[in-house]
C-alpha positions in Angstrom: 5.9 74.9 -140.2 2.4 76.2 -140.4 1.8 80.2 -140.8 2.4 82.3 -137.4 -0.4 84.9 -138.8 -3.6 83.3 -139.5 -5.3 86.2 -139.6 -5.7 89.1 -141.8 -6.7 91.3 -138.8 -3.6 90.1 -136.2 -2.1 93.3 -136.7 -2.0 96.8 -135.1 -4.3 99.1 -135.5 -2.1 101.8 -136.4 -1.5 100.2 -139.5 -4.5 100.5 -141.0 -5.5 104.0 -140.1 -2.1 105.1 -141.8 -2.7 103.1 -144.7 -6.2 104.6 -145.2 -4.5 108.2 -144.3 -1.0 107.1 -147.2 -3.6 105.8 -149.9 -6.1 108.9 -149.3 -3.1 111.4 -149.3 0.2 109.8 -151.1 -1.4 107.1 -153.2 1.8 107.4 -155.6 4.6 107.8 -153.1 7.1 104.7 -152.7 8.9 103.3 -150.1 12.0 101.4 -148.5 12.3 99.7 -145.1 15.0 98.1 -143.1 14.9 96.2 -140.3 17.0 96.7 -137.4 17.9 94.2 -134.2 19.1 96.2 -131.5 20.3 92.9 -129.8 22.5 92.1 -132.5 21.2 88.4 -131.9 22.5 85.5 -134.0 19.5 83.9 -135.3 19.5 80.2 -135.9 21.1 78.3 -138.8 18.2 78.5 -141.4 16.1 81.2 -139.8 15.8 83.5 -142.9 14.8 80.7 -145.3 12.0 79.6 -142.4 11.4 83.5 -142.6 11.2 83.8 -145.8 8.1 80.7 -146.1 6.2 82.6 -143.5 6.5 85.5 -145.9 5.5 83.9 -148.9 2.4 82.9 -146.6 0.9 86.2 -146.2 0.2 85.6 -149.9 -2.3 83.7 -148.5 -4.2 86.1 -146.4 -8.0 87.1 -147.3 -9.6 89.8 -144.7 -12.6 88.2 -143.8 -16.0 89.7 -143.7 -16.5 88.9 -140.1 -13.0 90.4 -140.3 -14.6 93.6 -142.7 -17.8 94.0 -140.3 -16.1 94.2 -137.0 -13.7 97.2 -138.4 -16.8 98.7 -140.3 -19.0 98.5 -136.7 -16.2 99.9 -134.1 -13.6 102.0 -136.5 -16.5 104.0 -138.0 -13.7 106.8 -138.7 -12.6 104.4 -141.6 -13.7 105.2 -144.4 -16.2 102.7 -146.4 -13.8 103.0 -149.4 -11.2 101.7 -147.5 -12.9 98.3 -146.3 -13.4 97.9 -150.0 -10.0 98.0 -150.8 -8.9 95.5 -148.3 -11.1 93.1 -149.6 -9.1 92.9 -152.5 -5.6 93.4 -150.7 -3.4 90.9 -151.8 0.4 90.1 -150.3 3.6 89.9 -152.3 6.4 88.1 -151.3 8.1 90.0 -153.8 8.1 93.5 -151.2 10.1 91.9 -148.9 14.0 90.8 -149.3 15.5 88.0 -146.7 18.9 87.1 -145.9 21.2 86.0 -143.0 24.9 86.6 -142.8 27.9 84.1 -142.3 27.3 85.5 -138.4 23.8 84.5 -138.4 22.7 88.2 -137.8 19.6 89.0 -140.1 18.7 91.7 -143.0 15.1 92.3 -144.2 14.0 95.3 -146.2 11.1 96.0 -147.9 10.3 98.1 -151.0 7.6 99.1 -152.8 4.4 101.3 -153.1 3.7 102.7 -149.1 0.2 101.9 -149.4 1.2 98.1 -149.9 4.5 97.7 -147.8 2.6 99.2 -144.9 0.9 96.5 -144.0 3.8 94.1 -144.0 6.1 95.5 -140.6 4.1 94.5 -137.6 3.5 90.9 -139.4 6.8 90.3 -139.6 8.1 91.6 -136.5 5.4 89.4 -134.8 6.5 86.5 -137.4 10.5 87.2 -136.3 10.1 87.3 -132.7 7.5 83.8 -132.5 9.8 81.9 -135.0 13.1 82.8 -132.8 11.7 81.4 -130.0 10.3 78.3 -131.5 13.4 77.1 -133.3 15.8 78.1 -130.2 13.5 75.9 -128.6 12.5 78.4 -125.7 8.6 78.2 -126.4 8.5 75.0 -125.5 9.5 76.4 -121.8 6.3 79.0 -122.0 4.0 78.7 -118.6 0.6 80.1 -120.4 -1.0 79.3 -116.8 1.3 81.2 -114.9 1.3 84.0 -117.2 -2.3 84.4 -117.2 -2.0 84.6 -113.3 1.1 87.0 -113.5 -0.9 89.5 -116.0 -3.9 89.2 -114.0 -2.0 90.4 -111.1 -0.5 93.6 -113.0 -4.3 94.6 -114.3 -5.3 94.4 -110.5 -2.3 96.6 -109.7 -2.9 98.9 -113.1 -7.1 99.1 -112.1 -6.9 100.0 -108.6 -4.4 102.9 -109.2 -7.0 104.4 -111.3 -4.9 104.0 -114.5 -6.3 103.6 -118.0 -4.6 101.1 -120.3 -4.4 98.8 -123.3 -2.5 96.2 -124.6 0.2 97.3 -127.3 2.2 94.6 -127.9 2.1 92.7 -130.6 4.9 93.4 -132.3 7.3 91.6 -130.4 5.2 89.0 -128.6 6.5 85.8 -127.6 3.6 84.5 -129.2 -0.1 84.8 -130.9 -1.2 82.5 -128.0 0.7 85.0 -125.2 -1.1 88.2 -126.9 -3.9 86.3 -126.9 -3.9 84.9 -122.8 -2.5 88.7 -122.0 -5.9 90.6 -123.4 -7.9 87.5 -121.9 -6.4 88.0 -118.4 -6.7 91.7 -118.6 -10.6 91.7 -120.1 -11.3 89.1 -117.0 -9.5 91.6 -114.3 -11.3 94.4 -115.7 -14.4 93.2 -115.4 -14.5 91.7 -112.2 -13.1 94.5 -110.3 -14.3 97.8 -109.1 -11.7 99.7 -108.7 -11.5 103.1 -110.9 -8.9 102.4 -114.0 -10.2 100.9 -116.8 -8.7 98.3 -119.2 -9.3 100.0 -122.9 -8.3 97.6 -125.2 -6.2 96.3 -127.5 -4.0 97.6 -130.6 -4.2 94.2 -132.2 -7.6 94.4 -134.2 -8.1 90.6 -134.8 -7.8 90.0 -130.9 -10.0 92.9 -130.3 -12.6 91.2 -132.7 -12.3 87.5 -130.3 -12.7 89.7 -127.2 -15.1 92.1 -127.8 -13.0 94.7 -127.4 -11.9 98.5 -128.7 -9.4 98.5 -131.1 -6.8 101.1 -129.7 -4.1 103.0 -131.9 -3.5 106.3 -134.4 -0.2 106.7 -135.9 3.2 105.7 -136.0 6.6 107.4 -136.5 6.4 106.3 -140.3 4.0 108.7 -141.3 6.1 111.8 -140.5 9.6 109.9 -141.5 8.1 109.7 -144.9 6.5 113.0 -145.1 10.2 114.2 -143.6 11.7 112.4 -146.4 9.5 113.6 -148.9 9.7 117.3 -148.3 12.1 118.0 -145.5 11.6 117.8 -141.7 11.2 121.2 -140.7 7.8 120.9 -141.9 7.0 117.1 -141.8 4.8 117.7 -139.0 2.6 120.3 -140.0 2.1 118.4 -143.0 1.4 115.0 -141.2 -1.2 117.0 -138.7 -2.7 118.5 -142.0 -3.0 115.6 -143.8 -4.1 113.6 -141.2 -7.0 115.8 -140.4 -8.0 115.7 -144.0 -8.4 112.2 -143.7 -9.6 111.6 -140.2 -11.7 115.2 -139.3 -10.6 115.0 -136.0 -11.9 111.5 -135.3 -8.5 110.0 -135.0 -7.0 112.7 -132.6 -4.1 111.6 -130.8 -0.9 113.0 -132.8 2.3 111.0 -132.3 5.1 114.1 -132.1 8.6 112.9 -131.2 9.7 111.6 -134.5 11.8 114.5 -135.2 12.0 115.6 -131.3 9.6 117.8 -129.3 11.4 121.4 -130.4 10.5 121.3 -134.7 7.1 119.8 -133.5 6.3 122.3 -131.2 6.8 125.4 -133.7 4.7 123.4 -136.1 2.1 122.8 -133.2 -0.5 125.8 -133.2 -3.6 126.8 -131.6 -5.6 125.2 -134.5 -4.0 121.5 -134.3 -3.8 121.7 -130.5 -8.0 122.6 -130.4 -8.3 119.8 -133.1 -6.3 116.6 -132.0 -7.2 115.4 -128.9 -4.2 114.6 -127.3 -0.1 113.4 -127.9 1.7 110.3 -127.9 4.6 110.4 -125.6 7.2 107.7 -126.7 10.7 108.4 -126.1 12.4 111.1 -123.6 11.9 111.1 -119.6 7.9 110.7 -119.0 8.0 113.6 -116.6 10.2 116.2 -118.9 8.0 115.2 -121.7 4.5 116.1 -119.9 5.7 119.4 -118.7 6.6 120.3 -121.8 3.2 119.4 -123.6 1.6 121.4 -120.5 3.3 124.4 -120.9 2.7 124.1 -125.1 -1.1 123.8 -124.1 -1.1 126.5 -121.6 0.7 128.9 -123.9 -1.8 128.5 -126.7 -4.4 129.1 -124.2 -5.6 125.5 -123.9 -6.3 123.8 -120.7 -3.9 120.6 -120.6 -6.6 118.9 -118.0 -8.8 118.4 -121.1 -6.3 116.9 -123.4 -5.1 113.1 -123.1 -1.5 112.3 -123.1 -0.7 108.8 -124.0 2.1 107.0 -122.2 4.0 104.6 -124.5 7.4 105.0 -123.9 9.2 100.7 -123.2 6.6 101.3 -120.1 6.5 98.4 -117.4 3.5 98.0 -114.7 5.9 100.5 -112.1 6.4 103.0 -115.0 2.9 103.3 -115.6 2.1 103.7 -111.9 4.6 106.2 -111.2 3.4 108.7 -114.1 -0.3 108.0 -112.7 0.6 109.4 -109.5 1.5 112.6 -111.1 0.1 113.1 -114.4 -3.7 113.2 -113.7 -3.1 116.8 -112.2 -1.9 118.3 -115.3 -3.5 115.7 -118.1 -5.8 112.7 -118.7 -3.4 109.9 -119.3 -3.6 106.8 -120.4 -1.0 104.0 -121.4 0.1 102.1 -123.9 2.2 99.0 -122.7 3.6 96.5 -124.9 6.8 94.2 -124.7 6.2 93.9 -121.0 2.6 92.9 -121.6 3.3 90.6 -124.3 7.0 88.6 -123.4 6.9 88.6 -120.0 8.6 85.0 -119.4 11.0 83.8 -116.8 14.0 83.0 -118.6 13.3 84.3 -121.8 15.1 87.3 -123.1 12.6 90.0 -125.1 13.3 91.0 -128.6 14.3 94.6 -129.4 13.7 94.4 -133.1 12.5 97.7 -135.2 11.3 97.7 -139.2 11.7 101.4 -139.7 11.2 103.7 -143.0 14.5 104.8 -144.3 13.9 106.1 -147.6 10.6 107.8 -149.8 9.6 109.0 -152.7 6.1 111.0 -154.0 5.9 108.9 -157.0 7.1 106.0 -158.9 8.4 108.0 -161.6 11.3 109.8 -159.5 14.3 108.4 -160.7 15.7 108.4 -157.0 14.7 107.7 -153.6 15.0 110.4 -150.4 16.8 109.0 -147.6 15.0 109.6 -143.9 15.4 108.7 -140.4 13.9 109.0 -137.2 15.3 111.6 -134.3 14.2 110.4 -131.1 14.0 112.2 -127.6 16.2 109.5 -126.4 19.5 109.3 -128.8 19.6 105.4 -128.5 16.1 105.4 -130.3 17.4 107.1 -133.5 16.7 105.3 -136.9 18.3 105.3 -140.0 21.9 106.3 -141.9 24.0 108.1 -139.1 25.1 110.4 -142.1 21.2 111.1 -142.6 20.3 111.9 -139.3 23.5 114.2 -138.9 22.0 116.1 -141.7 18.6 116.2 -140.5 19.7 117.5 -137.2 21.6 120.1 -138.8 18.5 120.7 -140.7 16.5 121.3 -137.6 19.8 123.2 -135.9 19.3 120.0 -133.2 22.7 120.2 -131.3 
C-alpha cells in the first residue's frame, strides 16, 4: 500500500507551534501517549501490521523547501531556528508501539523526547482513520462530486450568516483527497460570494500551501497535560500562558483553557494574560455556558469581551456554528473551528472518534520515573487518561 502522508506539511498547525514552544521551553522533558477509540471499533484482521508500514513510512518524510518557505512567508511568528530544525527532522518508527488484540480492538502508544513524538499524533490519527476505511472497503463508496457540492452548500449557509470559519479536520478525515475537495469547495464558495462571513482557512499547513491559504491553529490540550504532569495542575496554566508568551510574544494569542476545566484556569487567568492573548478556545462544555463565563472573566478584569475572539471548536456541525453566531457576536468576535463534520461527511459512512492523548511526562531524561496526567474536560465524557489519575487531579483542584 503506498504512504497515506505524502507530505511533511499534511499536518495541523498546532503541532508545530507547540513543538517550536516544547523545544524552546522543555527541550529535555519526555513523553508517553496512548491512543484511545471511543467507538471501541474492531479493526480489520491485519490492520496494525498495515499500520505499523505506514509508520515505518514517515521515516521517509523530508520537509521540503517549498514546504520551509511557505511556513517562513505566512507563520512569521516561527522562529527562523525552528525551520532549521525541521530540515533535519527525521521520523522513528521506533517512538511508536502497534498492536491489535484477539478482538481486533487497537493499542498505539508512543514514547520518547516531546519535541520528537509531537509531531507523530495528527499523522497517525489521519493514517488510522484513511486505512480503516480503505481495507473495510467503504472508500470505494466515497461521492468526491457530491461532497464537493454538499460542502459548497454549508460554506454558502456558514458565509451568509456572517460567520468566520476554517477547516479543522484533519485528524479524522475520511481521506487526504476529502480534506483536500472540502478546503477547495470552501476557498471557491468564499470567493464567489458576497455575503459578510469569511472562510479563514485551514489547520492543515500542507493544504494551506496548495490553496493559498492561512494556516489556522495555536495549541492543544497537550501542552498544559504535560506541564500538569510535570508540576501539578493547579498551576499548569499559568505556566503554559507564561511559557507560551515567552515563545510567541503575544503573536500566537488564542489560549486553549479547558484542559483542566474553566474554574483552575480562571484563577490562573489575570489581567495581564487576558490584555496579552487575544482570545480562548472553547472546546468542550455547552457553547452558551462557556461564553458567559469568558464574558463575565473579561468584564471582571476590566476588559471589554467585544474586543477579544472566542473560538468555537467544540464536535461543531454547520447548525452548531449558526446557532452560536446568532448570539455570540454581541458579547465576542467569534469564529469556528469545524472539523469531523467538515472532513467525513459521507452518506453511509460512520466517523471515527479516535483520540492520541498525553498520559504521562517527565522534565528530563534522567528522572528515573515518569508523572502520570490526564485531561479534565468541561464535558465528563471528554476526560483522558487513568480514571485513578484524573480522580486525583480533581481532588487536586477540589473539582467535585
Amino acid at each position: 500500500m503506498d504512504p497515506i502522508i505524502k507530505h511533511f506539511t499534511d499536518d495541523d498547525l498546532y503541532k508545530f507551534t507547540m513543538c517550536c514552544a516544547v523545544i524552546d521551553n522543555f527541550p529535555r522533558a519526555q513523553v508517553k501517549y496512548q491512543f484511545t477509540d471511543r467507538n471501541n471499533l474492531v479493526y480489520p484482521a491485519g490492520f496494525a501490521h498495515a499500520l505499523q508500514e505506514q509508520i515505518e513510512a514517515l521515516q521517509d518524510l523530508r520537509i521540503t523547501p517549498e514546504e520551509i518557505d511557505f511556513m517562513r512567508k505566512r507563520c512569521t511568528y516561527l522562529p527562523s531556528w525552528f525551520g532549521t530544525y525541521l530540515q533535519g527532522f527525521r521520523y522513528d518508527s521506533r517512538w511508536a508501539h502497534v498492536e491489535q488484540d484477539a478482538s481486533g480492538h487497537l493499542h498505539i502508544g508512543f514514547e520518547g523526547a516531546w519535541g520528537d513524538t509531537i509531531l507523530l499524533e495528527v499523522k497517525v490519527l489521519a493514517t488510522i482513520s484513511e486505512l480503516y476505511y480503505r481495507m473495510t472497503g467503504q472508500a470505494n463508496t466515497i461521492d468526491y462530486e457530491d461532497f464537493y457540492r454538499r460542502s459548497y452548500a454549508k460554506g454558502e449557509r456558514l458565509l451568509e450568516a456572517g460567520c468566520k470559519f476554517c477547516d479543522m479536520g484533519t485528524r479524522r478525515r475520511a481521506s487526504f483527497h476529502a480534506e483536500d475537495v472540502l478546503v477547495q469547495a470552501m476557498k471557491d464558495c468564499n470567493e464567489s460570494s458576497e455575503w459578510p462571513g469569511a472562510f479563514t482557512g485551514t489547520s492543515n499547513v500542507y493544504l494551506a500551501m496548495k490553496h493559498g491559504l492561512k494556516p489556522i491553529g495555536t495549541m492543544a490540550h497537550e501542552f498544559v497535560a504535560a506541564i500538569g504532569g510535570m508540576y501539578g495542575p493547579q498551576m499548569a496554566n499559568h505556566i503554559a500562558m507564561e511559557q507560551w508568551r515567552h515563545t510567541y510574544r503575544g503573536a500566537l494569542g488564542t489560549f486553549l483553557y479547558d484542559t483542566y476545566g474553566w474554574e483552575i484556569f480562571s484563577l490562573n487567568f489575570s489581567e495581564d494574560f487576558a490584555n496579552q492573548f487575544k482570545g480562548l478556545r472553547v472546546d468542550s462544555g455547552d457553547n452558551h455556558e462557556q461564553l458567559m463565563k469568558i464574558v463575565d472573566k473579561y468584564r471582571s478584569l476590566g476588559v471589554d469581551p467585544r474586543t477579544k475572539q472566542v473560538i468555537f471548536s467544540n464536535g461543531l456541525s454547520t447548525d452548531d456554528a449558526l446557532e452560536i453566531q446568532s448570539y455570540a457576536p454581541q458579547y465576542c468576535q467569534p469564529s469556528f473551528g469545524i472539523g469531523t463534520h467538515f472532513t467525513n461527511d459521507f452518506p453511509g459512512l460512520r466517523p471515527m472518534n479516535i483520540v492520541i492523548k498525553l498520559i504521562a511526562a517527565k522534565i528530563t531524561e534522567s528522572w528515573t520515573f515518569y508523572n502520570e496526567t490526564c485531561k479534565i474536560s468541561e464535558d465528563a465524557g471528554k476526560h483522558t487518561g487513568n480514571s485513578a489519575v484524573v480522580r486525583r487531579f480533581m481532588e487536586a483542584l477540589h473539582m467535585k
